[in-house]
C-alpha positions in Angstrom: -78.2 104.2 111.1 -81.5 105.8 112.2 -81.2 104.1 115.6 -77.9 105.1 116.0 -78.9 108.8 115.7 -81.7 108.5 118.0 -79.0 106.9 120.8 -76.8 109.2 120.5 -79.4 111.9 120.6 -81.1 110.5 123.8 -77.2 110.3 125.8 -76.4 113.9 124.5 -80.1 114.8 126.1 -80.2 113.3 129.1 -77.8 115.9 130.9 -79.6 119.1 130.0 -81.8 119.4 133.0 -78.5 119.1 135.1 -76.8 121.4 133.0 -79.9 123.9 133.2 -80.0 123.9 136.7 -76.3 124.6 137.2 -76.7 127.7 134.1 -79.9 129.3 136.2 -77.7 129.4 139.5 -74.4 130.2 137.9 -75.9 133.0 135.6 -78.1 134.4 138.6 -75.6 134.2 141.5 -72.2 135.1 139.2 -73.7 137.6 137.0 -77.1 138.3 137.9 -78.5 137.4 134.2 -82.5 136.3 133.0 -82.2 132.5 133.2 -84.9 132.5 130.9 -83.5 134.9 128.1 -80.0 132.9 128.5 -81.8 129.7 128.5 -83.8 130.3 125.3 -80.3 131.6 123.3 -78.0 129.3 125.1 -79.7 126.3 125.3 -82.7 126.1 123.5 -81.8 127.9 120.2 -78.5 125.2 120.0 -80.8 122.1 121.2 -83.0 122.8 118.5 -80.9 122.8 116.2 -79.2 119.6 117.7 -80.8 117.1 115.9 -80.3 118.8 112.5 -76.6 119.3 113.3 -76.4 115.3 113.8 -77.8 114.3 110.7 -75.8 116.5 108.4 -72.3 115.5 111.2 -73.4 111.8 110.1 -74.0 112.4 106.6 -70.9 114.7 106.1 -68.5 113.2 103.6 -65.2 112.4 105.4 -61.5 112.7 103.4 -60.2 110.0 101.7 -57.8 107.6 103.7 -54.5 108.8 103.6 -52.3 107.3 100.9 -48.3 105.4 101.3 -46.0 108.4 100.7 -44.6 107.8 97.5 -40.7 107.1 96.9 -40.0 109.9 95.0 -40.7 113.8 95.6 -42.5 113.9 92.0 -44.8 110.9 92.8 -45.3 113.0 96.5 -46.5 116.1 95.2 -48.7 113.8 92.3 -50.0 112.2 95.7 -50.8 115.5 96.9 -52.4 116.9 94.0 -54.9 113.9 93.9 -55.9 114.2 97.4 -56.7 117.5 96.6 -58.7 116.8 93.4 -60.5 114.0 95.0 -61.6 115.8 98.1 -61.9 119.1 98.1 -65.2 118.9 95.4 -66.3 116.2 97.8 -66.3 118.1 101.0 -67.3 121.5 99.9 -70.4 122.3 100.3 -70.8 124.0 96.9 -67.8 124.2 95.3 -69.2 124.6 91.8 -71.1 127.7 92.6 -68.5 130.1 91.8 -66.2 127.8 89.0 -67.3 124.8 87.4 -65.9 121.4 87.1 -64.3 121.5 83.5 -62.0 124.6 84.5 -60.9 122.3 87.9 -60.7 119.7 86.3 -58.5 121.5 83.3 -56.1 123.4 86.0 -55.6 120.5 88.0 -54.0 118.6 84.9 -51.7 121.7 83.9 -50.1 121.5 87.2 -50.3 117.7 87.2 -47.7 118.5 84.4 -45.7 121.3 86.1 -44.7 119.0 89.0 -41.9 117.4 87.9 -40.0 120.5 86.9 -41.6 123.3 88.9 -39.6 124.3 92.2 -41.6 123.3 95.9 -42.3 127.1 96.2 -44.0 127.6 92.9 -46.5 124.6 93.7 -47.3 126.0 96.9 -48.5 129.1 95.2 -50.1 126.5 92.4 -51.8 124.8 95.1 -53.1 128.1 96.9 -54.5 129.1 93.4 -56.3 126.3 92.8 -58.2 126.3 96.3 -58.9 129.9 95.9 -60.5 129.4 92.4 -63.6 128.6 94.4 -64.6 131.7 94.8 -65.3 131.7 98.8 -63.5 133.6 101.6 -63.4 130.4 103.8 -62.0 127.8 101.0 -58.1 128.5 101.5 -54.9 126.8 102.1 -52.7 127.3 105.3 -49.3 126.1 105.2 -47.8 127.1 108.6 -47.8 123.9 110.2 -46.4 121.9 107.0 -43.1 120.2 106.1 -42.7 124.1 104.0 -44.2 126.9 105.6 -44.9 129.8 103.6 -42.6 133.4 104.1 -43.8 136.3 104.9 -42.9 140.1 105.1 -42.6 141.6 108.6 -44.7 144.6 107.6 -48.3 144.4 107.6 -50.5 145.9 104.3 -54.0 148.4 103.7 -54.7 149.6 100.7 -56.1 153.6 100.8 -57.7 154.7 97.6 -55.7 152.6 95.6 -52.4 153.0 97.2 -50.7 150.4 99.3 -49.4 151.7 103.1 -47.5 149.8 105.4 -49.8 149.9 108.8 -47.8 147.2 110.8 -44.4 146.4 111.7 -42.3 144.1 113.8 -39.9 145.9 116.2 -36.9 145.4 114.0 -38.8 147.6 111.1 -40.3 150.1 112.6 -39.3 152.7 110.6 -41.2 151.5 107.8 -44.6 152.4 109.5 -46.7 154.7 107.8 -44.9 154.7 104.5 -46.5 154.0 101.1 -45.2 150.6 98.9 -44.8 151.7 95.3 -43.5 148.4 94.1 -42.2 144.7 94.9 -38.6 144.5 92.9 -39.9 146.8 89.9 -43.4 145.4 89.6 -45.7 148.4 90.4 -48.0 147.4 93.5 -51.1 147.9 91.2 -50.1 145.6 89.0 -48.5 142.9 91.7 -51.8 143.5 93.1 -53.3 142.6 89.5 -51.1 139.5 89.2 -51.8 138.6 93.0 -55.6 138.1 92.7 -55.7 134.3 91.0 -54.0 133.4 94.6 -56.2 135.6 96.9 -59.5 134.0 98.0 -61.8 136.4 97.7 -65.5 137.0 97.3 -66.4 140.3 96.4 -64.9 143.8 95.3 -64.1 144.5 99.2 -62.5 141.2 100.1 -60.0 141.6 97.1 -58.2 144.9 98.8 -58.0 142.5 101.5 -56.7 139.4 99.8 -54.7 141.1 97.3 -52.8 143.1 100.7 -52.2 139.7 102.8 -51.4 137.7 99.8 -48.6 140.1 98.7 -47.4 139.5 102.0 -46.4 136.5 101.3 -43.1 135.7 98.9 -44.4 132.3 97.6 -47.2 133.7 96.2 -45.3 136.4 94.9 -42.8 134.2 93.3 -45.9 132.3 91.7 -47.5 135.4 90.3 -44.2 136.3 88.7 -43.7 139.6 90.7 -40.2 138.0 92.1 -37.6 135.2 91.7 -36.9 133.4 95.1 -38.6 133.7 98.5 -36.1 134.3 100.9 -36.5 138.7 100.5 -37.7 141.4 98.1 -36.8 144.8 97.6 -39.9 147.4 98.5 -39.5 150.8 96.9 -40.9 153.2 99.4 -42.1 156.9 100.0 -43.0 158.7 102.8 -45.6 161.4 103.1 -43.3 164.5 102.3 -42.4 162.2 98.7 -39.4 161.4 99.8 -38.6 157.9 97.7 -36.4 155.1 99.9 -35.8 151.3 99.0 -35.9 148.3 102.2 -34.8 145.1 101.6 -36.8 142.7 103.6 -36.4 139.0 104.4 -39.5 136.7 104.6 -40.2 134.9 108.0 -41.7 131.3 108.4 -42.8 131.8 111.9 -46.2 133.3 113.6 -45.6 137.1 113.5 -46.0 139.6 116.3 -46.5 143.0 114.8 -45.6 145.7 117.9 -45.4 148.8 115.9 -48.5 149.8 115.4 -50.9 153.3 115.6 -49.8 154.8 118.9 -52.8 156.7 119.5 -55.5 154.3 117.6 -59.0 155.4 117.3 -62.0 154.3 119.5 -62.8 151.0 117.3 -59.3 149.9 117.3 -58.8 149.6 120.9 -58.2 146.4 123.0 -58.3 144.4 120.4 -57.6 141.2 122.4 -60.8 141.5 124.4 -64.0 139.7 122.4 -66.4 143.0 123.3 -66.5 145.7 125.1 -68.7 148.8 125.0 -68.7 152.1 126.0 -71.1 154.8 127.0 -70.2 158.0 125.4 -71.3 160.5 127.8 -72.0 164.0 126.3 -73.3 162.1 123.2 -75.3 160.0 125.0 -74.6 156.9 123.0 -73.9 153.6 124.0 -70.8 152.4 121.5 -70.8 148.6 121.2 -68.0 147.1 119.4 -67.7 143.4 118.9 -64.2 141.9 117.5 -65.4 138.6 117.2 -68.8 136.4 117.7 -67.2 134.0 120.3 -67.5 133.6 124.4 -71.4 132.9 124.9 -71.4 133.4 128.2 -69.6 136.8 128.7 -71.4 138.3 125.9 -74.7 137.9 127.6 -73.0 139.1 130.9 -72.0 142.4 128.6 -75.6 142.7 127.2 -77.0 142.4 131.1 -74.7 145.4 131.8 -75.8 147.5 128.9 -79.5 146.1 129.6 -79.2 147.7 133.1 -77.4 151.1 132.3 -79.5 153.7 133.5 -78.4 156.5 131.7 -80.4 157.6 128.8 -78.9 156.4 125.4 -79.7 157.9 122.0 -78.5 155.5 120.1 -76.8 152.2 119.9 -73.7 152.0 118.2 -72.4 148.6 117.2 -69.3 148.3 115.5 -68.4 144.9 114.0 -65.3 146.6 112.1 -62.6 144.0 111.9 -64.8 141.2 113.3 -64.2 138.2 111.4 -66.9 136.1 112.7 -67.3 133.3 114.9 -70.5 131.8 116.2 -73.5 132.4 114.5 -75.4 131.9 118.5 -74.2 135.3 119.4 -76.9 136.7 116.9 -80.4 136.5 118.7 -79.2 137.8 121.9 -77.6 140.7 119.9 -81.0 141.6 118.4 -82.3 140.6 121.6 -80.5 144.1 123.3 -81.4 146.1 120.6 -85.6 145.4 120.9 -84.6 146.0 124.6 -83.1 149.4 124.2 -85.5 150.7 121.9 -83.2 153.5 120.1 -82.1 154.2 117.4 -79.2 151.9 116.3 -75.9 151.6 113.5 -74.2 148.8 112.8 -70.8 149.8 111.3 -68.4 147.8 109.2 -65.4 147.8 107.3 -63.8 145.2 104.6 -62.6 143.3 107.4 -66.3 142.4 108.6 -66.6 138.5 107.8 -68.5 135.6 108.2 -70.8 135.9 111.3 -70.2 139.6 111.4 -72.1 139.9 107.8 -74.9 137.9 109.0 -75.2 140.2 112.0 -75.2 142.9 109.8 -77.9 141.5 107.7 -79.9 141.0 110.9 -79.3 144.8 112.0 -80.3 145.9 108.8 -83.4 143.5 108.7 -84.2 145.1 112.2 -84.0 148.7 111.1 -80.3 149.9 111.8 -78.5 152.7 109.8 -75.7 150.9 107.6 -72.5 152.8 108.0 -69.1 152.6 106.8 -67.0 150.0 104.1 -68.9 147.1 102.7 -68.0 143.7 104.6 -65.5 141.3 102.8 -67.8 139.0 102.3 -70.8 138.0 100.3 -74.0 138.7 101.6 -74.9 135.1 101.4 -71.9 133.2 102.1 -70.4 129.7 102.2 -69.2 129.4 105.8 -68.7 126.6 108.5 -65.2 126.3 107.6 -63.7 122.9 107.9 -60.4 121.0 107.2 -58.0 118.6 105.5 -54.7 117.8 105.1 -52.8 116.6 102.2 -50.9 113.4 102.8 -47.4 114.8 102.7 -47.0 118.4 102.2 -49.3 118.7 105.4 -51.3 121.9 103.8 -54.0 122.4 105.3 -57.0 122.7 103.0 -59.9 125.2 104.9 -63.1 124.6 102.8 -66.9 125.8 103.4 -69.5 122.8 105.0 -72.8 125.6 104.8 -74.5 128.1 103.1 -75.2 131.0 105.0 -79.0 133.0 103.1 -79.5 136.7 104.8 -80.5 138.3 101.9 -82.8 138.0 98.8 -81.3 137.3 95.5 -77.2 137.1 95.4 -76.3 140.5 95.2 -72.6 140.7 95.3 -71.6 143.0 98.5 -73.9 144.2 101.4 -73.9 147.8 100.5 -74.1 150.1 103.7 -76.2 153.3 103.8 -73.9 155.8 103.8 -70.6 154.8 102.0 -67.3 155.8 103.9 -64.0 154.5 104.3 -61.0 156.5 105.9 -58.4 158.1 104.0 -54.4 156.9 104.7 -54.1 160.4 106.2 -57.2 160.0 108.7 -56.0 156.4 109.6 -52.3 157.4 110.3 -53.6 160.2 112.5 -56.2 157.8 114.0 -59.7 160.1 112.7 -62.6 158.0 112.5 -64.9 159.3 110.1 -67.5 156.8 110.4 -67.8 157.2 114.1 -67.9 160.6 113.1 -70.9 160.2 110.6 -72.5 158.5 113.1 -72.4 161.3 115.9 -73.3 164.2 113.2 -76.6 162.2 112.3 -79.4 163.9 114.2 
C-alpha cells in the first residue's frame, strides 16, 4: 500500500516544474502577478499538503456496494434506509459529535417501522430528519436529481426580528415581494418554524433562521412536520406593510428555480452576485470595499489582490465583506491575509448568517489578524465539520452530503463566532436596500 502511495506521489510530482514554468510566464505576461507570492499560495501551500491529502484519499472509507433493488416498494425504501444506517456513520467524519449512536440507532428503527404505511413524501421528510440530526451545516440530503424530487414554493424566505418576509419571487409572483408570511394553512410561521427545525440542518442559533426559512420552503418537509396535508400547494396568509391582510395560494415546483423579482435598487454588498469578487474603492471615504461571494477561482483572485496591491490611492481601511459567501476553497485564505499585511490599514471583515464554511474560517483568520468584527454572526460553527462529500441511496437516488474534516479556528467550541459590534438590518432597511453595517463601518473613526 505504502509503495503505492509513494508511485503515485512521484507521477503526480514529476510535472510541477513544467507546470511552474508555464504559472511564472502566464501570471507575469497575462496579469503581471509576483510568481513567487503565487507560487508559494498556489503551488507550494497545496503540494504540501499533497501527501497528507493522499493518505487520508486512500484511507477514506468508501460506500457500501450498491444492493439488487428489491421487488417491492416496502423492501426499496427498507433498502434505502439501510444504506443509510450503514454508511452515513461510516463516512462522516464525526458524526457522533453532535447526537450519539443510541438515538440513531433508535430513530432509524421507528421509521424502519413507518415504511410500510407512511406515504413517499413523508419518508423524504423522515429521511431529511434523520441526516440533519447530525448536527452539521454540510450533513444534508438533496433530492433534486432523484426518482422524487422535493417541491418547493416559488417565493424565497428571511426572517427579520422574528417575522418571516418574502424577499424573492419568480416572475409569475411578483406581487408577493416584500410582504410578510403570517402562516402556512393556519399554522402560525413561528410555530411552522418551531415544528420545521428537526428537518433543518443547522449548527448554531444563526444557521436556524436560515434553515428554518429554506426548509419551510419546501412542502415535503412541511407535510412531515405536520404544518400541511399534501405537497402539491399551501395557502400563505399574507400582509403588506400598511397591515393590509391577503391570502396566495401557491403551487410547489420540482424544478431548479430562477428567482427574477428581486430588490431593484440592492445595496452595495448585494451587487453582482454572479461574479466570485470584486472590490471597490470608495472615493470620498477612502476605503477599499472588498467583497467576496465565494472562496473559488485561484487564479483570478490573486489577479484581484495584484490590482488592489497596486492601487495608488491612499486607503483608510479595508473593507471585506464575506456576507452571503458560503465558502469554497480553504487556498483562497493565505493570499487574503496576504493583502491585508500588504495594505497595512485598518481592516473589517463583515458577515451575515449566510457566511459559511470557508467564509467562517476567513473570518476567524481576520479576527486572528486584528480586523474589526461587524455585522450578523456566520451560520456556522466556529469550528466546523466541512469537506462535504457524497452518497447515494440505491433507489430513491437522494443524495446524502456528509462532512469528511474538521475545520479548528478557534479555542474551545464556543457555539457562534460573535462579531464585535452586533448588527443585522431591519425588514424595513432591507426592502429599501440601507446597509447598516456598511454604515457602521464608515461612521467608525
Amino acid at each position: 500500500m505504502k509503495k503505492r502511495l509513494i508511485t503515485i506521489l512521484l507521477v503526480l510530482l514529476a510535472p510541477i516544474p513544467i507546470i511552474l514554468l508555464g504559472l511564472y510566464g502566464y501570471a507575469w505576461m497575462a496579469f503581471g502577478l509576483n510568481p513567487i507570492a503565487l507560487t508559494r499560495d498556489i503551488v507550494m501551500l497545496p503540494l504540501l499538503e499533497l501527501p497528507n491529502d493522499l493518505l487520508q484519499l486512500a484511507s477514506r472509507p468508501k460506500p457500501s456496494p450498491t444492493p439488487t433493488p428489491a421487488l417491492t416498494r416496502v423492501g426499496r425504501w427498507q433498502q434505502d434506509l439501510e444504506y443509510l444506517y450503514k454508511n452515513l456513520p461510516k463516512l462522516h467524519v464525526q458524526p457522533w459529535a453532535n447526537t450519539n449512536q443510541r438515538t440513531f440507532q433508535a430513530r432509524t428503527e421507528a421509521l424502519s417501522k413507518l415504511i410500510p404505511t407512511a406515504s413517499d413524501t413523508v419518508l423524504l421528510a423522515e429521511f431529511s430528519s434523520i441526516v440533519a440530526s447530525l448536527g452539521d451545516g454540510h450533513s444534508e440530503l438533496y433530492s433534486l436529481g432523484s426518482t422524487m424530487p422535493r417541491h418547493r414554493l416559488p417565493v424565497q424566505l428571511k426572517w427579520f426580528n422574528q417575522q418571516l418576509w418574502i424577499v424573492a419571487t419568480t416572475p409569475k409572483h411578483a406581487n408577493l415581494f416584500g410582504l410578510e408570511v403570517l402562516s402556512f394553512d393556519g399554522v402560525s410561521a413561528s410555530e411552522a418554524a418551531r415544528r420545521i427545525l428537526p428537518f433543518a440542518p443547522a449548527e448554531n442559533t444563526t444557521a436556524q433562521l436560515k434553515a428554518t426559512a429554506t426548509s419551510l420552503g419546501i412542502l415535503e418537509l412541511l407535510r412531515g412536520a405536520g404544518i400541511r396535508g399534501n405537497t402539491t400547494s399551501i395557502q400563505l396568509e399574507l400582509r403588506n406593510t400598511q397591515g393590509q391582510k391577503s391570502t396566495a395560494q401557491l403551487e410547489g415546483l420540482t424544478t431548479a428555480i430562477s428567482y427574477s423579482k428581486m430588490l431593484e435598487k440592492p445595496a452595495l454588498y448585494q451587487q453582482n452576485p454572479e461574479q466570485d469578487f470584486w472590490y471597490k474603492y470608495l472615493e470620498p471615504q477612502q476605503i477599499t470595499y472588498l467583497k467576496l461571494n465565494s472562496f473559488s477561482n485561484l487564479l483570478g483572485f490573486w489577479q484581484l489582490l495584484e490590482t488592489i496591491r497596486n492601487e495608488s490611492r491612499v486607503s483608510k481601511k479595508l473593507i471585506v465583506d464575506l456576507r452571503g459567501n458560503g465558502g469554497g476553497s480553504g487556498l483562497l485564505i493565505p493570499a487574503l491575509l496576504e493583502i491585508i499585511r500588504f495594505k497595512g490599514t485598518p481592516a473589517y471583515v463583515l458577515t451575515d448568517r449566510d457566511s459559511f464554511s470557508a467564509a467562517v474560517s476567513a473570518t476567524a483568520a481576520l479576527i486572528k489578524m486584528g480586523a474589526k468584527h461587524i455585522g450578523e454572526a456566520p451560520g456556522q460553527k466556529p469550528n466546523y465539520w466541512g469537506t462535504a462529500q457524497i452518497f447515494t441511496l440505491p433507489n430513491s437516488k437522494f443524495e446524502i452530503q456528509y462532512a469528511t474534516t474538521f475545520e479548528q479556528n478557534v479555542e474551545g467550541n464556543p457555539n457562534q463566532l460573535e462579531p464585535e459590534k452586533i448588527v443585522i438590518p431591519t425588514a424595513k432597511q432591507y426592502f429599501n436596500s440601507q446597509d447598516p453595517v456598511l454604515e457602521t463601518v464608515l461612521a467608525e473613526k
